[in-house]
C-alpha positions in Angstrom: 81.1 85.9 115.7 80.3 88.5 113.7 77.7 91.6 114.9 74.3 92.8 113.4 75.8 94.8 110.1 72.1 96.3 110.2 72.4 97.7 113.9 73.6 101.5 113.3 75.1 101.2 116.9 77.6 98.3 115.3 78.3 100.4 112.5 78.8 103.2 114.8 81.3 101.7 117.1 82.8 100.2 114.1 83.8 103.8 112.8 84.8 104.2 116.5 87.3 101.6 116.4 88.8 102.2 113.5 89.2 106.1 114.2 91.0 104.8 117.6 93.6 103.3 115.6 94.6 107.0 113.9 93.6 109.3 116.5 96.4 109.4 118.7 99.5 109.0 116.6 98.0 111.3 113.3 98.6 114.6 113.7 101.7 116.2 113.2 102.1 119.0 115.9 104.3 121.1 112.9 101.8 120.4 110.4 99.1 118.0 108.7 99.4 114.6 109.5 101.6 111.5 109.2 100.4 109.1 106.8 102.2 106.2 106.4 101.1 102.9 109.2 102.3 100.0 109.9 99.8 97.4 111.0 100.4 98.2 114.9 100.0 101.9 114.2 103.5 102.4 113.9 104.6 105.4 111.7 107.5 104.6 109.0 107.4 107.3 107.3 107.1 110.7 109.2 108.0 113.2 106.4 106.1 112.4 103.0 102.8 113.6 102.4 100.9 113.1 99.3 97.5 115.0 98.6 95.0 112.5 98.9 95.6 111.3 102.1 96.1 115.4 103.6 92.2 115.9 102.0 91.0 112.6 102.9 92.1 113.3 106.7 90.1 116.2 106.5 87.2 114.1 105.2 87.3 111.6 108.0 87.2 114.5 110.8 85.1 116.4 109.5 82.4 114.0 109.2 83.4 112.5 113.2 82.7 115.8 114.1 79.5 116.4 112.8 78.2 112.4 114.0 80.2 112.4 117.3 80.6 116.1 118.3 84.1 116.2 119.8 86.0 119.1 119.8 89.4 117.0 119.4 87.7 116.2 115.8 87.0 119.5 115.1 90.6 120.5 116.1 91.6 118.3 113.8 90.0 119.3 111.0 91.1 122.4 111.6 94.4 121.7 111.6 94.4 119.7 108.5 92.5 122.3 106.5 95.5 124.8 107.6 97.7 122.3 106.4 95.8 122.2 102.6 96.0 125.9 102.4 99.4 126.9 103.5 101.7 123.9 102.6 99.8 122.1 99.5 98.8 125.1 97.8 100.7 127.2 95.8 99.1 130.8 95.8 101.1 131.5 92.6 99.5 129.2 90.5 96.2 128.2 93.0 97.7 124.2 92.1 98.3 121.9 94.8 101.7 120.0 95.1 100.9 116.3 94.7 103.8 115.0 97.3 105.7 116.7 99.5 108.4 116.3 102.0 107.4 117.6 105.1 110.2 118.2 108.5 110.0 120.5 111.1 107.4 122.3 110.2 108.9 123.3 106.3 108.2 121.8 103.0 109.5 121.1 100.3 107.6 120.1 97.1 108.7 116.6 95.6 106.0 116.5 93.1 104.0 119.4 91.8 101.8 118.1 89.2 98.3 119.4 89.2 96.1 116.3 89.3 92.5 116.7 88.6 91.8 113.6 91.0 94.0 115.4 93.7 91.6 118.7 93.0 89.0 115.7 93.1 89.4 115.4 96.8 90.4 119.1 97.6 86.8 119.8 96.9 85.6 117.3 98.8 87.4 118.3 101.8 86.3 121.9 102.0 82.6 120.7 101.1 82.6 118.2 104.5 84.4 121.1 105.8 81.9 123.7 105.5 78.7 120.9 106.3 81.0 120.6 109.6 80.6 124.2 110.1 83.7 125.5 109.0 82.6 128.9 107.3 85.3 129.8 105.3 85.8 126.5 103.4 82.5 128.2 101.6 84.9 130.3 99.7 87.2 127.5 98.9 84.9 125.6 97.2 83.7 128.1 94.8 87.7 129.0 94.2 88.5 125.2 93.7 85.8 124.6 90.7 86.7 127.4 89.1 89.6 126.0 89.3 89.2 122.8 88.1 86.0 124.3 85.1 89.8 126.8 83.9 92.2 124.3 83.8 90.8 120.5 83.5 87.2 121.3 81.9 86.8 119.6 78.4 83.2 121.2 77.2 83.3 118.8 74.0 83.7 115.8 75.9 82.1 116.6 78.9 84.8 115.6 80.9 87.6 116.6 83.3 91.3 116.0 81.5 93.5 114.7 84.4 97.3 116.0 84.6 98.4 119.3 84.2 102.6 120.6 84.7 102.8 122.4 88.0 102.9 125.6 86.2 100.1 125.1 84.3 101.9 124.9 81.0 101.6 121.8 79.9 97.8 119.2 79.9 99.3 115.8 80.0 97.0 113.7 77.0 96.0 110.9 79.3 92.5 111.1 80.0 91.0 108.6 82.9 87.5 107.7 84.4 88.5 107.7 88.3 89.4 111.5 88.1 86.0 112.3 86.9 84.4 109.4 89.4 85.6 111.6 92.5 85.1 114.8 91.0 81.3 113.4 90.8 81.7 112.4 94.5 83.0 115.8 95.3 80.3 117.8 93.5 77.6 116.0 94.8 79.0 117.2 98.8 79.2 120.6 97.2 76.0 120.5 96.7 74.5 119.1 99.5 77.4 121.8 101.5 76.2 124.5 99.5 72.8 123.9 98.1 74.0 125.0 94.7 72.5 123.4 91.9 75.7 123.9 89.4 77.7 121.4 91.3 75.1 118.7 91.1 74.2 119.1 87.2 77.6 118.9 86.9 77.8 115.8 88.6 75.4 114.3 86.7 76.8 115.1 83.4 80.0 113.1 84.6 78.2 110.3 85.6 76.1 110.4 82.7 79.1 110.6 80.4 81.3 107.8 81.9 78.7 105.3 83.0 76.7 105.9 79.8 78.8 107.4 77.0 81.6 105.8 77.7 80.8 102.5 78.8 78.8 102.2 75.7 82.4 101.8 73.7 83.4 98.7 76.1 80.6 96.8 76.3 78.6 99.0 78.9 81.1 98.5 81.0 83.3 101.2 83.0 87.2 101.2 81.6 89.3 103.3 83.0 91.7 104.5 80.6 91.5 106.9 77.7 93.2 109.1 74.7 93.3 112.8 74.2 90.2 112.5 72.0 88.1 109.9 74.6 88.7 107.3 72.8 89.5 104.1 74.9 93.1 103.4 75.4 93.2 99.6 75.9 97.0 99.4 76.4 97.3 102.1 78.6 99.2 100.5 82.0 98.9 97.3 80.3 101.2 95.6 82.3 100.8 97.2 85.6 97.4 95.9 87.0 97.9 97.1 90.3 98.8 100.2 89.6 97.5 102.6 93.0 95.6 105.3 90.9 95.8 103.8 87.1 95.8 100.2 87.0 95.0 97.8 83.9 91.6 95.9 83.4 88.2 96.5 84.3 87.8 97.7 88.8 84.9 96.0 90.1 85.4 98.5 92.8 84.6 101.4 90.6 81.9 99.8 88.8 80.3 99.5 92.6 81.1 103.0 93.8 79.9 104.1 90.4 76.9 102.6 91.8 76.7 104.4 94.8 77.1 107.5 93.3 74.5 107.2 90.7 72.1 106.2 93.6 73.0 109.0 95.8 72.6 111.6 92.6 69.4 110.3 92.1 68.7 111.4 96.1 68.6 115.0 94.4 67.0 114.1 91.5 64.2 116.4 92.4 67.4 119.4 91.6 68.6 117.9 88.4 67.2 119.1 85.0 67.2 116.4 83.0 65.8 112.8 82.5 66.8 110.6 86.1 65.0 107.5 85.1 68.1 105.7 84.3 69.5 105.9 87.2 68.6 103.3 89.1 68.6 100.6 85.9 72.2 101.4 85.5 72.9 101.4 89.3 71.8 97.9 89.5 73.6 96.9 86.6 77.0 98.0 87.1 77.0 96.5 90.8 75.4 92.8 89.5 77.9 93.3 86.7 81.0 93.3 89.4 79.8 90.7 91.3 79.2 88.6 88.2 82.5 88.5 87.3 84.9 89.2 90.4 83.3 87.5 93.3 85.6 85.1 94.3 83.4 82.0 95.1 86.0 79.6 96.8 87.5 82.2 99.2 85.3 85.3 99.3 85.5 88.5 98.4 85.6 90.8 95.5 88.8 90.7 93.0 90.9 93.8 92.4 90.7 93.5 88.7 89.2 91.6 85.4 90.4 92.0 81.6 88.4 92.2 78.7 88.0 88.7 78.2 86.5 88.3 81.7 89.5 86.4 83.0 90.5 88.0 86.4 93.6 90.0 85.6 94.1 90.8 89.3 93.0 88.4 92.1 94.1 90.6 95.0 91.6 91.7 97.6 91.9 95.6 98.4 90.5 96.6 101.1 88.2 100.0 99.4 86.7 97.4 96.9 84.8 95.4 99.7 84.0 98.9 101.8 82.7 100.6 98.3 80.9 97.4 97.3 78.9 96.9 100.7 78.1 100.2 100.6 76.3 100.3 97.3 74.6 96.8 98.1 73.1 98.7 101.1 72.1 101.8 99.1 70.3 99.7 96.3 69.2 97.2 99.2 67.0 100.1 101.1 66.1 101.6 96.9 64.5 98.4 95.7 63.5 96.6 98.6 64.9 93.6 96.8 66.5 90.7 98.7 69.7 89.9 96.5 71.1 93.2 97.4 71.0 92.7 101.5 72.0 89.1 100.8 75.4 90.6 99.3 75.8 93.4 102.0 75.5 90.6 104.3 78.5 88.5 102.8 80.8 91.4 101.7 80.1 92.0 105.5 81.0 89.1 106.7 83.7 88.5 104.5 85.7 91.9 105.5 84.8 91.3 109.0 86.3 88.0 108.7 89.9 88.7 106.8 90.2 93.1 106.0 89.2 94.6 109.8 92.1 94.3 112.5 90.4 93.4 115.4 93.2 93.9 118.1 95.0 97.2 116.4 91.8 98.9 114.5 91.4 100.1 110.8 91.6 97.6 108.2 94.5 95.9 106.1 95.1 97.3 102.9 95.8 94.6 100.6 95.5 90.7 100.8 96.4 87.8 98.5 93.5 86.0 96.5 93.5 83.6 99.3 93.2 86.2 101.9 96.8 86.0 103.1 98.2 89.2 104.6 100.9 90.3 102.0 102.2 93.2 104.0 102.6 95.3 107.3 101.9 98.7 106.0 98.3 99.1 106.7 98.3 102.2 105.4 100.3 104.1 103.3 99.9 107.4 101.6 96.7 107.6 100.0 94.3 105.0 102.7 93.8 106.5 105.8 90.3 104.1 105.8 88.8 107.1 104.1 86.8 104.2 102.4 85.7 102.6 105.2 84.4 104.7 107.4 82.5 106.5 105.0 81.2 103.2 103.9 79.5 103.1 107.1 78.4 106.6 107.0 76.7 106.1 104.1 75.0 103.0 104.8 73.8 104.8 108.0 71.9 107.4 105.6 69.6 104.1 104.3 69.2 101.8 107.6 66.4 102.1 109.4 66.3 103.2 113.2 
């Protein structure tokens, strides 16, 4: 039977739970964390680690610490942060390697491309960082945009370019949406770390650009895939519609974390310069427009992907689609007051309680066939770590009522 998903103390001891199932197994005494889970909390991989899931790790403690207060959080953090700085970053070229392979306490870099996502969520860690009172992840945030405003900044687009050589040398021409969706996350926690208003208008330019701009050339809706010069790239991945960070079709997932994000920047609107009013209008629109066209009626849950003709291109169910989408039902729930939106927090609720959380182990499953099938053991592989779904219910905690 499921619990009251508008009870912060079940959202609470949800976050509880699924923290239980990394907490005593993460942390690598000779460095960072392991990343890679099988469903029983078993690690199968003990030597890779990849970027996202070292800053995401950071992410998940440091916001434990600050709702929870435990020192073995804040040790964590710590650690992880150490990890970021002295293995991860090259002080040569101020990059960070995407992969590397990690054994008794020595690295070696496997991949060392400079990612603007991966920069993406090296921001966001030392922003939670520094609002979990880690002082000199101040100075690392400042260094990091600088970073990415040098290297990825486009002024005539308005937009972040993605992939850079590890020496710098060489700016691949792919140019995405997601890398500029979590650099928008990321400067909107600068912000609220730092209080300075340069990381939130920048934010908003992003999210006015891709959710606005952008969309405009595909029907108002969010693709993900673009040329050197913006234009959209419609074969880009074409055939690869799972792809982890670049897959084919429309992501109902983004268009609903898009959603999110456009209703926490308007939060700040009272900081921003410019015109906020459309905000909330295109909010509301990207999350109906997902659930229009990838709720999965006969067996719940949202679809990983649709293709320009509306046909569902991918009818997988990931597990940071239904976390991102309950999240913005709840945000534009408490906005408008409207019904619709709870009515959907209450199903996507219901629907991941059901089939994504692991009751007996903790966290959730990644990944699930279109019948809700489990396809795979590895709950999480490089790059999870349930980032998604415990901040989901951090979030919602900002808008529910005590």
């Amino acid at each position: 039977m499921a619990p009251d998903f508008h009870s912060r103390d079940t959202l609470l001891e949800h976050i509880r739970h699924t923290k239980r199932f990394y907490d005593p197994r993460c942390v690598d005494p000779n460095g960072g964390f392991y990343h890679f889970y099988k469903d029983d909390g078993t690690v199968y991989d003990a030597h890779t680690r990849h970027l996202v899931s070292s800053t995401r790790f950071i992410f998940n403690y440091a916001m434990a610490f600050r709702q929870f207060a435990d020192p073995a959080d804040q040790q964590r953090l710590l650690h992880g942060l150490d990890f970021l700085r002295a293995a991860h970053r090259n002080p040569a070229t101020g990059g960070y390697a995407w992969t590397l392979n990690w054994a008794d306490g020595k690295g070696e870099v496997m991949d060392g491309t400079n990612h603007c996502y991966g920069l993406a969520f090296v921001l966001l860690a030392y922003a939670h960082a520094l609002m979990a009172g880690v002082e000199e992840a101040r100075a690392h945030i400042g260094e990091t945009f600088a970073l990415m405003e040098r290297r990825f900044w486009e002024l005539r687009h308005g937009l972040y370019a993605d992939e850079a050589s590890a020496d710098w040398s060489q700016l691949a021409p792919y140019r995405g949406q997601n890398a500029n969706m979590h650099a928008c996350e990321a400067l909107i926690s600068a912000f609220e770390a730092t209080g300075e208003k340069v990381y939130l208008q920048r934010a908003e330019t992003l999210a006015h650009n891709i959710t606005m701009r952008q969309a405009a050339l595909c029907e108002n809706t969010v693709w993900e895939h673009y040329k050197q010069d913006w234009s959209v790239d419609m074969d880009y991945n074409r055939h690869d519609s799972t792809n982890i960070f670049r897959p084919w079709g429309f992501q109902p997932g983004h268009l609903t974390e898009w959603s999110k994000l456009l209703l926490i920047l308007e939060r700040h609107q009272a900081h921003l310069a410019g015109d906020c009013a459309w905000l909330l209008p295109r909010a509301c629109a990207l999350f109906l427009q997902a659930m229009d066209k990838a709720w999965d009626a006969q067996h719940g849950g949202v679809y990983y992907g649709f293709a320009p003709d509306d046909s569902i291109c991918d009818g997988h169910k990931y597990f940071w689609v239904q976390a991102e989408s309950l999240t913005a039902a709840a945000l534009l729930g408490a906005r408008t007051g409207e019904v619709v939106y709870w009515d959907w927090y209450q199903r996507l609720w219901e629907y991941s309680w059901t089939h994504f959380v692991d009751h007996q182990h903790g966290a959730w499953y990644r990944i699930l066939s279109p019948s809700n099938a489990r396809l795979t053991d590895e709950k999480s592989p490089a790059g999870k770590v349930d980032y998604h779904t415990m901040g989901a219910c951090y979030e919602v905690l900002n808008v529910l009522k005590d």
